[in-house]
C-alpha positions in Angstrom: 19.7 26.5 8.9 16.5 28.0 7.0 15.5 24.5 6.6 15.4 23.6 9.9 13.7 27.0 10.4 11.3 25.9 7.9 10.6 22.4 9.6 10.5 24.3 13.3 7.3 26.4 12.0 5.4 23.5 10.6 6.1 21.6 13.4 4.4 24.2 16.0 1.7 24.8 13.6 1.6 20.5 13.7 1.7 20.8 18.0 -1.2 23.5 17.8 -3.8 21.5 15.9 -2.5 18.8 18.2 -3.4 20.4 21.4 -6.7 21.7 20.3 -7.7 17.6 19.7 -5.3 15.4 21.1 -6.2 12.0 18.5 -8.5 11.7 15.2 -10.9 9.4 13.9 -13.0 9.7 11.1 -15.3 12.1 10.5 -17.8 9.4 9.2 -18.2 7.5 12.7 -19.8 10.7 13.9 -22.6 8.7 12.7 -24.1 5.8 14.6 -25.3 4.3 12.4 -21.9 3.9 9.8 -22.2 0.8 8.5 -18.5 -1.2 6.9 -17.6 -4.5 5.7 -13.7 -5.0 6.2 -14.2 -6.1 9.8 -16.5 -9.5 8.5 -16.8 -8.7 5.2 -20.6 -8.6 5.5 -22.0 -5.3 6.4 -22.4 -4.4 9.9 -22.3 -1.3 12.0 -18.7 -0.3 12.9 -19.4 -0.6 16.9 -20.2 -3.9 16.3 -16.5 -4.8 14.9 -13.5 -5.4 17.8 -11.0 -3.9 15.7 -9.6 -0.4 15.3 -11.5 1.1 11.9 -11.2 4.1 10.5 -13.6 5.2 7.7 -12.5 8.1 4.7 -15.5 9.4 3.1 -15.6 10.7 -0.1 -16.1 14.2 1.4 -12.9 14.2 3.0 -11.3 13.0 0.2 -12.8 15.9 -1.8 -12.1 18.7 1.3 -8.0 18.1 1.3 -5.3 18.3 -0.4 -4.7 14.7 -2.1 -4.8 14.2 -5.3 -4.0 10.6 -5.6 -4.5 7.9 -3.3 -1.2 7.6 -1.1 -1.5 10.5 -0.1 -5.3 9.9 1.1 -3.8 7.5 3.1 -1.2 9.2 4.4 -2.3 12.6 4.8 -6.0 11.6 6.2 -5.5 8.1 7.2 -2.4 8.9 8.9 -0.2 6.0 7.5 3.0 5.5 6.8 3.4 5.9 3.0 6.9 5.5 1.2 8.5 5.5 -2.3 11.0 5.0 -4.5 9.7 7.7 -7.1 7.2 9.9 -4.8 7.0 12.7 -7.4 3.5 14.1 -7.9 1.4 11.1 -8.8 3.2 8.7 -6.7 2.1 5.7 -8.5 5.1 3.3 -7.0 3.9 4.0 -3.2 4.1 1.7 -0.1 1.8 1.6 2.8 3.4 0.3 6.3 1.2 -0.1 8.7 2.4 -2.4 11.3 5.9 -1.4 11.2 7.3 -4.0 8.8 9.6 -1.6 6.9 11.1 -3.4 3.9 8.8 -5.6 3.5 5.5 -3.7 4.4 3.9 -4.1 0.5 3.4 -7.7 1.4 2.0 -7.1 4.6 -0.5 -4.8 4.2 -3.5 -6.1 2.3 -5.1 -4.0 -0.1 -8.9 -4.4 -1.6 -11.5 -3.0 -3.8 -15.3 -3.6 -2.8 -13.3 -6.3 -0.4 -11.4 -8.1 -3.4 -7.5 -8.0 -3.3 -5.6 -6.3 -5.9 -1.9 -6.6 -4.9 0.3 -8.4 -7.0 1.5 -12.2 -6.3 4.8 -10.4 -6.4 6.8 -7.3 -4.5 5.6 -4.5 -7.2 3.3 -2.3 -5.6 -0.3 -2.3 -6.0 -1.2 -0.1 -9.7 -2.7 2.8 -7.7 -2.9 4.6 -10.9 -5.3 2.0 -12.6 -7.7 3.6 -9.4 -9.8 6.6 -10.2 -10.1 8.5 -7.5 -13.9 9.8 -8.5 -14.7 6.1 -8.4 -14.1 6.1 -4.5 -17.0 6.1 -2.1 -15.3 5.6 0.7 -11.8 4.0 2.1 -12.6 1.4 5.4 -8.4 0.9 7.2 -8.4 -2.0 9.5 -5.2 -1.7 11.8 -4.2 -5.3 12.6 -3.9 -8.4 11.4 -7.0 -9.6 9.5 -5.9 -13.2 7.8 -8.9 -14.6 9.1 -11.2 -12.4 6.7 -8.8 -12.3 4.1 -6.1 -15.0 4.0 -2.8 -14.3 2.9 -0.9 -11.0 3.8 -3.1 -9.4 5.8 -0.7 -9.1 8.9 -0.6 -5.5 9.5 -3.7 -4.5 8.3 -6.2 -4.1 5.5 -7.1 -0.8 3.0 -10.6 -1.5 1.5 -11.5 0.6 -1.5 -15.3 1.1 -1.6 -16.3 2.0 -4.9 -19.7 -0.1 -4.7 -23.2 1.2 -3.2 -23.8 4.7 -4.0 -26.5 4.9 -6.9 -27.2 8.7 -6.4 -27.0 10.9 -9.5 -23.5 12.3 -9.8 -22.2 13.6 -13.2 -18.7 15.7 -12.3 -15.0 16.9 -14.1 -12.0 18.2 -12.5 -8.7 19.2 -13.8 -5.5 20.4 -12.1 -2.5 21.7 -13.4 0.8 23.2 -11.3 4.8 22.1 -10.5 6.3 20.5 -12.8 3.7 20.8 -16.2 1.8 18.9 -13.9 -1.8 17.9 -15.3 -4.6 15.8 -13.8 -7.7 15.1 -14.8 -10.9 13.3 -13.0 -14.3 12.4 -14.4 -17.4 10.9 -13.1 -20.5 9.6 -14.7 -23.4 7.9 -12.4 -27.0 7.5 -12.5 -29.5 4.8 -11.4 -32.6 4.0 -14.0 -35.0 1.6 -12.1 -33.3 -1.0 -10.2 -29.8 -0.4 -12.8 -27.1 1.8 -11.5 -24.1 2.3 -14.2 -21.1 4.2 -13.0 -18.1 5.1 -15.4 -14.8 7.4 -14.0 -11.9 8.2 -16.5 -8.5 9.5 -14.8 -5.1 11.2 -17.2 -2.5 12.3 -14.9 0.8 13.6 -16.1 4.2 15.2 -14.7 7.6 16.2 -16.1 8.9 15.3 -12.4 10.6 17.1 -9.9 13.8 14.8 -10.4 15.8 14.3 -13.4 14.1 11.4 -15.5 11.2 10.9 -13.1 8.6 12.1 -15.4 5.2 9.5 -15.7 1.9 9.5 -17.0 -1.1 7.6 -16.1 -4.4 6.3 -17.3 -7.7 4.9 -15.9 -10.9 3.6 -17.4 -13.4 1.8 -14.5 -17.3 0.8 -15.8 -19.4 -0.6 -13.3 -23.2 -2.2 -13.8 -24.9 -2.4 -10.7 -28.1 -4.5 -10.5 -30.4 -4.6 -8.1 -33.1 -7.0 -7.1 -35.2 -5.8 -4.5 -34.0 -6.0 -0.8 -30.2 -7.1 -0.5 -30.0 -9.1 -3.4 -28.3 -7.9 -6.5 -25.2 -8.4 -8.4 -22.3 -6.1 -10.1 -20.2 -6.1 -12.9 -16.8 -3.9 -12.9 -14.3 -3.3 -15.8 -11.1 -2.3 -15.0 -8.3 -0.7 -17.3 -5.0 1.1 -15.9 -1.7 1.9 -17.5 1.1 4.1 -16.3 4.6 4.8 -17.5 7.0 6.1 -15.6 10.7 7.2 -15.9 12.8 6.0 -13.0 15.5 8.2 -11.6 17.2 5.7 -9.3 18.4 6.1 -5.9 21.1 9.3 -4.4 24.3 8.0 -3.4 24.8 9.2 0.3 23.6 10.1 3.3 19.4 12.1 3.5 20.3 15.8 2.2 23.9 15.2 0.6 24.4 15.5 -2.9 22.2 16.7 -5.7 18.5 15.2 -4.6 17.3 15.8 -8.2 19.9 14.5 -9.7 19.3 10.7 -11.9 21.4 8.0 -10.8 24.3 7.2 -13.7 22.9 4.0 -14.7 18.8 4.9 -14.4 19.3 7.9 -17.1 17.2 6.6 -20.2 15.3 4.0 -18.1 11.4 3.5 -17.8 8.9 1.1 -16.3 5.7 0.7 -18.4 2.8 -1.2 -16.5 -0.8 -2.2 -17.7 -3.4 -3.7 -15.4 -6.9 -4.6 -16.7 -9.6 -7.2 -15.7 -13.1 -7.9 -14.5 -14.4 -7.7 -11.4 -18.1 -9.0 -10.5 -20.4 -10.7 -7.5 -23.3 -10.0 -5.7 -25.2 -10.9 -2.9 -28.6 -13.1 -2.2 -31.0 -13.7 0.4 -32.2 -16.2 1.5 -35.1 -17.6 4.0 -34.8 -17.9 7.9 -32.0 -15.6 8.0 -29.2 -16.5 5.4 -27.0 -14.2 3.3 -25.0 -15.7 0.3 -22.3 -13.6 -1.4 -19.9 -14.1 -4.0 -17.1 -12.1 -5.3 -14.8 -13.1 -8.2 -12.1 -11.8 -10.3 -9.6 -11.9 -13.2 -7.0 -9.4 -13.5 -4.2 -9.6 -16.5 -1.4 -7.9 -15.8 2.2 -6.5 -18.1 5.7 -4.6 -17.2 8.2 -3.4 -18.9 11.2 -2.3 -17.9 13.7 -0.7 -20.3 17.3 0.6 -19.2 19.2 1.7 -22.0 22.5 2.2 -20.0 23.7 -0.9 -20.0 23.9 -1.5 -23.8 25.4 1.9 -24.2 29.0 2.9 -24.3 29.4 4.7 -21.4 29.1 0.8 -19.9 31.0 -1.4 -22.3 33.8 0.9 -22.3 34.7 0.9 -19.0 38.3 -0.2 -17.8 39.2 -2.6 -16.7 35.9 -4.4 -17.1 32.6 -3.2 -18.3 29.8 -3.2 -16.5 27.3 -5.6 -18.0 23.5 -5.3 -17.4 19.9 -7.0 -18.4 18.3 -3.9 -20.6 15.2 -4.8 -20.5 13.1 -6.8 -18.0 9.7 -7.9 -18.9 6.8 -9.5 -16.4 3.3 -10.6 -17.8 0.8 -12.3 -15.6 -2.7 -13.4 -14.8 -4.5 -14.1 -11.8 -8.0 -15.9 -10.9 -9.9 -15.0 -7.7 -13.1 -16.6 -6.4 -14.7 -16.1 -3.4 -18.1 -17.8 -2.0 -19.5 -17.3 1.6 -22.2 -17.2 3.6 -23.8 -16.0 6.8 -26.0 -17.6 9.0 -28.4 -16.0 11.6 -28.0 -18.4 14.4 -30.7 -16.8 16.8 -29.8 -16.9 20.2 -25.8 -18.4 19.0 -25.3 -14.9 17.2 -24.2 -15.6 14.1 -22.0 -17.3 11.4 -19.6 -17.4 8.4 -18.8 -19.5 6.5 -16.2 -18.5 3.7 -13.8 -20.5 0.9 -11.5 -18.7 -1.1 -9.5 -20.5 -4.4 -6.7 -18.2 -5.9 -4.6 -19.5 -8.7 -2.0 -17.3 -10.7 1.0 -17.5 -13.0 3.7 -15.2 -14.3 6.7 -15.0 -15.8 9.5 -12.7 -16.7 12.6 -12.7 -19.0 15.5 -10.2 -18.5 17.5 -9.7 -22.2 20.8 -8.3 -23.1 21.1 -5.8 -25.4 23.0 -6.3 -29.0 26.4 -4.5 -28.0 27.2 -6.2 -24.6 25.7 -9.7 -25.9 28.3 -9.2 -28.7 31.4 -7.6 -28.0 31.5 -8.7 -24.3 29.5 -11.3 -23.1 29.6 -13.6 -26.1 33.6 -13.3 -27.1 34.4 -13.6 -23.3 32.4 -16.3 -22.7 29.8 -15.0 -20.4 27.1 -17.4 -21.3 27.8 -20.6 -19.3 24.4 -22.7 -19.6 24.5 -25.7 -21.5 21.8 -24.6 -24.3 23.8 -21.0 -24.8 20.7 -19.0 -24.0 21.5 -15.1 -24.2 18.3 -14.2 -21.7 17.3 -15.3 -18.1 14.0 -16.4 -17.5 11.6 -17.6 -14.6 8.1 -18.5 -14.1 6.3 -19.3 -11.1 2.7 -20.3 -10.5 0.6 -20.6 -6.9 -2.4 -22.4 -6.0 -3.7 -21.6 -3.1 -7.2 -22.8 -1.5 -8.3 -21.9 1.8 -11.9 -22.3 4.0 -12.3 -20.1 7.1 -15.3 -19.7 9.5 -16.7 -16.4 12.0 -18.8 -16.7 15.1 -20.2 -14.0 16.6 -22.1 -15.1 19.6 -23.9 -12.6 21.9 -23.3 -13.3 25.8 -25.5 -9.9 27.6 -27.1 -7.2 26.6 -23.9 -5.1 24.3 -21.3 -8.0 25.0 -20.3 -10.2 22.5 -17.2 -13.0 22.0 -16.1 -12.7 18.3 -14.0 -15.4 17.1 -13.1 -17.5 13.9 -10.4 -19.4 12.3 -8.9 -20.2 8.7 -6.9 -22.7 7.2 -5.0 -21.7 3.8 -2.6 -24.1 1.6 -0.2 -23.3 -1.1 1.2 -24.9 -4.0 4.2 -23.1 -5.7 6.0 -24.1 -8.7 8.9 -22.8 -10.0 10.7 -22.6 -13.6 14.3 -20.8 -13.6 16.9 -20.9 -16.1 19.8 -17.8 -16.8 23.0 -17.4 -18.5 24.4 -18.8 -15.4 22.8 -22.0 -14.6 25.9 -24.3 -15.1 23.6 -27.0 -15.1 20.7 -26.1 -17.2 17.0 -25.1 -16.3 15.8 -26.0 -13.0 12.9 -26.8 -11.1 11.4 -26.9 -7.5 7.8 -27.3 -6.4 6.7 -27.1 -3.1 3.3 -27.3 -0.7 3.0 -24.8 2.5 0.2 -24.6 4.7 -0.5 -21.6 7.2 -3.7 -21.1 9.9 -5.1 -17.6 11.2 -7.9 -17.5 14.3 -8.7 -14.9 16.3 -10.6 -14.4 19.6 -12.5 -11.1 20.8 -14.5 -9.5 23.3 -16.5 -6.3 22.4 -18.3 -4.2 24.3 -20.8 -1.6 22.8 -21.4 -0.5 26.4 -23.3 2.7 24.9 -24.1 4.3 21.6 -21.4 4.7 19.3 -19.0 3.8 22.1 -17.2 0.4 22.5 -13.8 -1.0 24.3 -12.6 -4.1 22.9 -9.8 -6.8 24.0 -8.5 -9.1 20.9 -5.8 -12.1 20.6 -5.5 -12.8 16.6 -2.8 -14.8 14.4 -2.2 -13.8 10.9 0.4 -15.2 8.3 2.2 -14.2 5.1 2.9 -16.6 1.9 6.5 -15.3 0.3 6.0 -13.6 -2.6 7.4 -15.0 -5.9 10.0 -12.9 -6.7 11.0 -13.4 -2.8 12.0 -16.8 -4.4 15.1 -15.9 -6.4 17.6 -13.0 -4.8 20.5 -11.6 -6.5 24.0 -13.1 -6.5 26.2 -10.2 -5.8 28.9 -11.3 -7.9 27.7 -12.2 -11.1 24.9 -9.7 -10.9 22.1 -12.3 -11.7 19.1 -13.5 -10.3 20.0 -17.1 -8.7 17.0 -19.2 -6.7 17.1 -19.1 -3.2 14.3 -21.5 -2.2 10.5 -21.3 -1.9 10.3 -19.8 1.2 7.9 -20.9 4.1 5.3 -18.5 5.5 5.9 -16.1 8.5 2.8 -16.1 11.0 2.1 -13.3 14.0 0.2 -13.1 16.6 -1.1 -10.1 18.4 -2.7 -8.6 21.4 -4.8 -5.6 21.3 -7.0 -3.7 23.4 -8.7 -0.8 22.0 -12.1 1.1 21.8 -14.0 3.9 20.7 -15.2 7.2 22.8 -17.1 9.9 22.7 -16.2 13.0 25.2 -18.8 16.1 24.5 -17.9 17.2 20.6 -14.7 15.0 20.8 -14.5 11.4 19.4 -11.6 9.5 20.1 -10.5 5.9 19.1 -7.4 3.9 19.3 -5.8 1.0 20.6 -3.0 -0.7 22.0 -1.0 -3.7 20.7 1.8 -6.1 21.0 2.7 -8.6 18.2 5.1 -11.4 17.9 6.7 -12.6 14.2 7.9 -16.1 13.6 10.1 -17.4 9.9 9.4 -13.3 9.3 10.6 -12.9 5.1 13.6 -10.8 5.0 15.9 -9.8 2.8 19.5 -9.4 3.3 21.1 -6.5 1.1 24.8 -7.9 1.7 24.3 -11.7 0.4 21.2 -10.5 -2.0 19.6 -13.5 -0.7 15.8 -13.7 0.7 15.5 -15.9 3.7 13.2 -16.6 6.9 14.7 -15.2 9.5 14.9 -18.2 12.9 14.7 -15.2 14.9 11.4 -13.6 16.6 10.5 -9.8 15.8 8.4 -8.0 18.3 6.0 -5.3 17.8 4.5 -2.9 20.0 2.6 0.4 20.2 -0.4 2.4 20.3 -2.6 3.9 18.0 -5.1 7.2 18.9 -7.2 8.9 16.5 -9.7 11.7 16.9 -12.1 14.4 15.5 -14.0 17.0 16.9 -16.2 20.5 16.3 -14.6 23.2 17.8 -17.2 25.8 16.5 -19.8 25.1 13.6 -17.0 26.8 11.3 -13.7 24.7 12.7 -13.3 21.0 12.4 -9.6 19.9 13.6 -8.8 15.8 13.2 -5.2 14.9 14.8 -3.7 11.3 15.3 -0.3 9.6 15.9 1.2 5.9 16.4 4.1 5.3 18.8 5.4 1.8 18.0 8.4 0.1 18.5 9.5 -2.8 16.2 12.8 -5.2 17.1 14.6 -7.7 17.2 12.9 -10.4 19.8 15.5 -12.6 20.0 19.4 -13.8 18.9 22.5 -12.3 17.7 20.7 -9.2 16.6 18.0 -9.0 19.7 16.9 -5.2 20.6 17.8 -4.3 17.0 15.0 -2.2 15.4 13.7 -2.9 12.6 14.9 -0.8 9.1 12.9 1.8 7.7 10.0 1.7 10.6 9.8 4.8 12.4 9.1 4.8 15.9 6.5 7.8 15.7 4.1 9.6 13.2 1.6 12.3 13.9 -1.0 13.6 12.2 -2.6 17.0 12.3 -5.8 18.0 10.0 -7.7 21.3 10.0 -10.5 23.0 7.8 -11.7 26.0 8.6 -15.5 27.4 6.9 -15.0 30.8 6.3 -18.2 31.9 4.6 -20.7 30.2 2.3 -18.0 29.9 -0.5 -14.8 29.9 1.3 -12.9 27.8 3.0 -9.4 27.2 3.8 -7.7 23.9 5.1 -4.2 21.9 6.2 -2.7 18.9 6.7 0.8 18.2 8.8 2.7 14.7 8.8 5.7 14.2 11.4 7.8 10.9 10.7 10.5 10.2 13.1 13.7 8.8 12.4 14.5 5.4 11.0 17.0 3.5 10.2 18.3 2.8 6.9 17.4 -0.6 5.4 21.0 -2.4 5.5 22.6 -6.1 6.0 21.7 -6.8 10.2 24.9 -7.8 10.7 26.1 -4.1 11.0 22.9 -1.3 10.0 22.4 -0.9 13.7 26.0 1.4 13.7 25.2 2.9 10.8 23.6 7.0 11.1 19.7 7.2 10.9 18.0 9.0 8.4 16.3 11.9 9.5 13.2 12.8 10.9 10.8 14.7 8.7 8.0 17.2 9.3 5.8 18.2 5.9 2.7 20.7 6.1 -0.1 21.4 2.5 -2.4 23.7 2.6 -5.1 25.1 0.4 -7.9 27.7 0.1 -11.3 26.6 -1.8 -13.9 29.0 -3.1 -17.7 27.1 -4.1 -20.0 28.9 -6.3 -22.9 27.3 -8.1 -21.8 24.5 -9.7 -17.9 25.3 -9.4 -15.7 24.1 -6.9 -12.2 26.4 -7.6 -8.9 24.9 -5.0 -5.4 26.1 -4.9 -3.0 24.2 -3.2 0.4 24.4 -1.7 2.2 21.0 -1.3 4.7 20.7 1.2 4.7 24.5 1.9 7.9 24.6 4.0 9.7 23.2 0.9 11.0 20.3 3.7 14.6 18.3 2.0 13.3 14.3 2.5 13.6 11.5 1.4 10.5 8.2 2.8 13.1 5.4 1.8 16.7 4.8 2.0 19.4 2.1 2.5 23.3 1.0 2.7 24.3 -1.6 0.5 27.4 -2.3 -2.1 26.8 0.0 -5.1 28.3 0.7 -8.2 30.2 3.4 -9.7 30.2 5.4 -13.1 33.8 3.5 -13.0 32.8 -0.3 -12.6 34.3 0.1 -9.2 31.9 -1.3 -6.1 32.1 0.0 -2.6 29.6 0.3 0.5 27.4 3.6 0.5 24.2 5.0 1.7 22.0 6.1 -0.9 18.3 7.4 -0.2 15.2 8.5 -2.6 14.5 11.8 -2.2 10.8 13.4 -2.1 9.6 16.6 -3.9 10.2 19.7 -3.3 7.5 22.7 -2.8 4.5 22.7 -5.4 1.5 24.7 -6.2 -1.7 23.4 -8.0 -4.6 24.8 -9.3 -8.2 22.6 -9.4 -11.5 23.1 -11.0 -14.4 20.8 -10.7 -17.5 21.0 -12.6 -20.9 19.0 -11.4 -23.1 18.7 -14.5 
């Protein structure tokens, strides 16, 4: 009951801000003159884009109560963020934002300074290898964008800008609270002649709310920008990340029941160790009679290592009748190559053009061992190991190719009306190496050659200053991942190949705008998608598969900000979508773990020339746990949350002194859960729900310095 209590008052407080500015958008398009690149990738004012585009400035970030960046994107972008380990530095975190559930890591394109960082596999993207100093500003495109970007940008695109600001800014920052919770930011930036350098160093560490969830994290960014008198100039940017993190598995049973910070049996002892580093570096060049060139490239290297202890222990080989037998540790190491070349054209009175080709190629592999005590005593004398060569270790290797050209015309018609469109063909080559203890027949190999197109066709209106409406028909598309190309055979608990996978496509109809009513702004849209071969995964076979079934998607997005006094700024936005079944056995169905509604309140309040004080609420509806969809539509929903932070800031001189309160109703949540076949401490399997449960209430404690 006082939890309910608890979620009743945040949720008024939530309806309050709500009714005093009914949507949000960023603060920074208060300014007409707000220049992005995610809509083209070439700068250009944001009323010149028909898309919906929200811009996070680095102000924002600094005014609220995020200290990593999921929960920037959640709290301020209003997203849908979800994890398997929230706990404090959420470094595992997922962001759905066209109501994809399951598989909304692959469908939502992430990018820094407009070059993609996630991983040719399901892992998330290494938000800890991020600085948050380093960020200027974060550009979210709702919508499918494959046209700009290629492959898996079908709900939308994140762009981390950490380019473009050569302003003198030398600042620290450490906070400490919940959980021996310690985190540490620094920034280093100054510009000598036409040179602007930039270093940022991030530590962050936790003990964890949960049992075994603590993790620790590390940064290093360097950046060299040079510049060479008007647009032209090129960059350099190092990039080093590492993060390990304890993983306290899943709770068996419904949202609430048991003991939330409780370790599963079998994740006690484990870890995942993860380091990401690379190069990043482009620039751009002018040319005569109107021509831009650009080029951005990259090489990123990245390891895990995941070690689980449990199933080389005794508490597994002694189970009766049979012991459980486990891989102990799991190891991934990959590279990837990214080049991209374009350039725009101005066509005079035909608008103007883009012309774009993008070459990707990567490779990784992974190898899941068996410790000394179940290879030994169980697997070995019982004659587990059934491949012809007797290996003790399954292993797999994939490699892509992928090469794509694209092209963007935006050609003026009258005076504020323009017809966007543009089009982009993408193929891929995937190879595949897979051998286990299992594979009767030896190693085996497949190879295969997908193609996949993305156009899109707009008219925009920029009917007045800073205002537009907009109308949009686009198709985007999705390559599987690699992992997506192997499932998990239920009964042998291995990794088996289930096919190279063909790419889902989507298309979508939007209609949105932005406004301006007195001191309010207000943007949003409308939009209606359809899914075809849509990559699923099936929790009761293991197996990943296209689904021959349609899935529809519809909703609206509203955003808005406004002034209520010089003192008051209040921001408020929410998404009512609806995601289903189109077609078939399972048609009306909703889709798993995609919520029908989320709302977003934001206030900050000026109290004097030092003080201020500040909140942000997030309401996520209920959702339905990710399960087989022969039966999850039966099953009980997990429930609806509400969760409220607040804080109170005091400036003086060169100090800038926050406490926070995270999730100050202490809510009882959980982002992610599911119903599938799980194990028992006993060896015994039987269906269950089990969920992932999110922190409770926490208190921090920031000081910044600027040198």
């Amino acid at each position: 009951m006082k939890s309910q209590l608890k979620q009743k008052k945040i949720a008024v407080v939530c309806g309050a801000l709500l009714s005093l500015s009914i949507t949000q958008a960023a603060f920074a398009q208060s300014n007409p003159s707000t220049l992005i690149v995610t809509g083209t990738r070439f700068e250009e004012n944001l009323n010149q884009v028909p898309a919906n585009v929200k811009v996070i400035t680095r102000d924002e970030i600094a005014n609220s109560t995020s200290n990593n960046i999921p929960d920037v994107l959640s709290q301020i972008g209003g997203l849908n963020v979800r994890s398997l380990n929230p706990g404090q530095l959420n470094l595992d975190a997922t962001v759905d934002m066209g109501g994809y559930g399951a598989t909304a890591n692959s469908t939502t394109l992430i990018l820094i300074d407009g070059q993609r960082i996630n991983p040719i596999d399901s892992l998330p993207v290494s938000w800890g290898s991020i600085p948050l100093d380093s960020i200027e500003r974060i550009e979210i495109l709702q919508g499918g964008a494959s046209v700009q970007y290629g492959n898996g940008a079908v709900g939308g695109v994140i762009n981390i800008i950490t380019n473009g600001n050569t302003s003198k800014l030398n600042q620290a920052s450490v906070s400490y609270g919940s959980y021996n919770t310690l985190v540490n930011n620094a920034i280093l930036r100054d510009t000598y002649q036409d040179t602007t350098y930039q270093l940022t160093a991030n530590t962050s560490n936790t003990n964890g709310w949960r049992q075994n969830s603590a993790a620790n994290a590390y940064a290093f960014d360097a950046k060299v920008i040079q510049k060479f008198g008007g647009i032209d100039r090129i960059y350099t940017d190092l990039f080093y990340g590492y993060t390990n993190a304890q993983n306290p598995g899943g709770v068996v049973g419904q949202v609430g029941s048991g003991d939330p910070q409780a370790a599963k049996f079998n994740n006690i002892g484990s870890n995942t160790t993860t380091s990401n580093s690379g190069v990043r570096f482009g620039g751009t060049k002018g040319f005569s009679e109107g021509y831009i060139g650009e080029l951005d490239a990259s090489y990123t290297n990245r390891n895990v290592f995941y070690r689980n202890p449990f199933y080389d222990s005794g508490a597994a080989l002694n189970v009766t009748p049979y012991p459980i037998v486990g891989a102990s540790n799991s190891t991934l190491s990959g590279w990837q190559l990214n080049v991209s070349p374009r350039i725009k054209a101005n066509l005079e009175s035909f608008g103007t053009g883009i012309l774009g080709y993008e070459f990707n190629k990567a490779s990784q592999g992974s190898n899941n061992t068996y410790g000394s005590d179940v290879l030994n005593n169980v697997m070995i004398p019982n004659f587990y190991i059934s491949n012809p060569n007797g290996l003790t270790y399954n292993a797999q290797n994939a490699s892509l190719l992928n090469q794509s050209v694209y092209g963007i015309l935006k050609l003026p018609i009258i005076n504020g009306l323009s017809l966007d469109g543009g089009a982009r063909h993408q193929a891929q080559q995937a190879s595949t190496y897979d051998t286990n203890i299992y594979s009767f027949n030896g190693a085996s190999n497949a190879n295969k050659t997908y193609s996949a197109n993305a156009g899109d066709a707009a008219f925009n209106f920029n009917y007045a200053s800073n205002q537009k409406v907009y109308v949009k028909w686009n198709q985007s598309y999705r390559f599987p991942n690699i992992d997506e190309f192997w499932g998990y055979d239920v009964n042998t608990s291995s990794q088996v190949f289930n096919g190279i996978l063909k790419p889902q496509t989507a298309q979508t109809y939007e209609i949105g705008g932005n406004w301006i009513l007195s001191n309010l702004r207000i943007n949003g849209s409308i939009f209606s998608s359809t899914s075809q071969n849509e990559i699923m995964y099936d929790p009761s076979s293991g197996l990943n598969y296209n689904s021959q079934y349609n899935v529809n998607r519809r909703g609206v997005v509203l955003d808005s900000s406004s002034n209520i006094t010089n003192k008051l700024m209040v921001a408020s936005g929410g998404k009512l979508q609806n995601s289903y079944y189109a077609d078939g056995p399972f048609a009306g169905n909703a889709i798993p773990l995609s919520p029908n509604l989320l709302l977003n309140a934001r206030a900050n309040y000026l109290i004097d020339m030092n003080w201020s004080v500040g909140g942000v609420v997030n309401y996520v509806s209920n959702q339905h746990y990710d399960a087989s969809p022969v039966y999850y539509n039966t099953l009980n929903q997990m429930p609806s949350y509400t969760v409220g932070d607040i804080f109170l800031n005091y400036k003086a001189g060169n100090f800038d002194t926050k406490f926070t309160i995270k999730n100050v109703g202490n809510t009882s949540y959980a982002t992610t859960g599911g119903y599938t076949s799980l194990m028992s401490a006993t060896g015994n399997f039987s269906n269950s729900y089990y969920y992932y449960p999110s922190d409770g209430r926490a208190f921090y404690l920031t000081t910044k310095y600027t040198f």
